[in-house]
N, C-alpha and C positions, 0 to 999 in steps of 0.2 A: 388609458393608463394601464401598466401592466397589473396582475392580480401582486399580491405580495409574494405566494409560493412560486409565481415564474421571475421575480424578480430576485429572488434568493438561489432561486436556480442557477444565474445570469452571472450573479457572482461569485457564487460557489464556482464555475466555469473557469471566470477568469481568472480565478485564484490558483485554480490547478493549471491554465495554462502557462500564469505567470512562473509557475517553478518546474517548466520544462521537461525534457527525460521523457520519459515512460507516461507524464502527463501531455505532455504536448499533443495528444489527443484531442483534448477540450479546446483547443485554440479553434479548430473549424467550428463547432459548436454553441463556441458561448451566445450567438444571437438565433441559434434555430431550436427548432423545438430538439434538435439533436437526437442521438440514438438511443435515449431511455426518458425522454420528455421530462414533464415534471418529475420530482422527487417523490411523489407516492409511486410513480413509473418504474423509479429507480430503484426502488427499493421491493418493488413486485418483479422486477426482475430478479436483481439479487436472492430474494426470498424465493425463488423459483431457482436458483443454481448459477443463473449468471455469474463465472467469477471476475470479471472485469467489473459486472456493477456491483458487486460487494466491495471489490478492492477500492470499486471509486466511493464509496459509503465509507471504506474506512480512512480515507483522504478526509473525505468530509469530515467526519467525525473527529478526526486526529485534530485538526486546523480549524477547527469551528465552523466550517465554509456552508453558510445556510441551513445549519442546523444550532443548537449549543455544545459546544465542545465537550465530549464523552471520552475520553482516550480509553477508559474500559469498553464502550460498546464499538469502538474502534478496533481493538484489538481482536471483538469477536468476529467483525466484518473483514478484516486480513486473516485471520483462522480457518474461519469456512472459504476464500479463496484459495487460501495458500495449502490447504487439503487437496484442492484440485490438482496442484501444481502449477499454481499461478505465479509465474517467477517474480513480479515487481510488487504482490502481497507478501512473497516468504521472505522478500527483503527488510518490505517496512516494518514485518513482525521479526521478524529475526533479531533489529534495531529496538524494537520496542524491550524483547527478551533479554540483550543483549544490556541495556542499559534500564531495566526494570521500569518503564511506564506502563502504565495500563493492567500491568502483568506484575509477578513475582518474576524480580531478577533471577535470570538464568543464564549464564556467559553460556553455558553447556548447547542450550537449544537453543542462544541467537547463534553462536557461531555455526550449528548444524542448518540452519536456514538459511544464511547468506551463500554456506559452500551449495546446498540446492538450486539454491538461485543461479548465482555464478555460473552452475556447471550447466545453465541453460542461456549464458549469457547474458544477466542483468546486470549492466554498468555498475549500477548504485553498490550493489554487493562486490563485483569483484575492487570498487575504488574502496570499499569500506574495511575489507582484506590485505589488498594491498596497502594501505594506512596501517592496520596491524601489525602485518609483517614489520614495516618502517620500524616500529615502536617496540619489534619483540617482542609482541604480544599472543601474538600468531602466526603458526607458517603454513601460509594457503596448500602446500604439499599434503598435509592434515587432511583436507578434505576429503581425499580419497577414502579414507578412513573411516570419518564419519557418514561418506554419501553410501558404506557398503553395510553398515551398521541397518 
């Protein structure tokens, strides 16, 4: 029988493979001890600079996925990635900014993290831009602007 932390593991896994993109990482993983093993693994990475395992902490963390759902320590775990320049953490924070979870609402500093992302090619950002634009909200042309800021 598996312990309980490898079995929270297992579905924290499939959970992020289930929603694709940038997660679709975890799909080869969900039944191996995978590339950051257990979640104390995960998180001793992370805590050592990994920005991939931070940004997967703040998956976790955002979606409940094997831990209890934090959207504040979630937003710290896409912070310390998205510092690095981790394009698929300055999206989910950007999103979190953008519509004040976890965070104090800041339209200012989600829209300055999605055009980062974007100008390193993160799907999620540039579709989340392009929706803006749709709506007049925003004209992804702006970016330059804030990415020289």
């Amino acid at each position: 029988m598996q312990a309980a932390s490898q079995l929270g593991v297992r579905q924290s896994r499939q959970k992020l493979c289930e929603y694709r993109g940038e997660n679709s990482v975890w799909c080869a993983e969900v039944d191996t001890p995978g590339a950051f093993g257990p979640v104390d693994d995960l998180v001793a990475a992370a805590e050592g600079g990994d920005a991939k395992a931070q940004s997967a902490l703040g998956d976790m963390y955002q979606r409940g996925l094997g831990v209890q759902k934090d959207v504040t320590q979630s937003a710290d775990w896409y912070r310390k990635a998205a510092a690095s320049g981790y394009a698929p953490a300055q999206a989910m924070l950007g999103y979190m900014y953008y519509e004040g979870i976890g965070v104090t609402k800041d339209i200012d500093v989600g829209l300055s993290l999605y055009c980062k992302a974007a100008a390193q090619g993160n799907s999620r950002a540039r579709a989340n831009l392009e929706i803006m634009q749709i709506y007049g909200q925003f004209d992804p042309k702006e970016c330059s602007v804030r990415l020289a800021r």
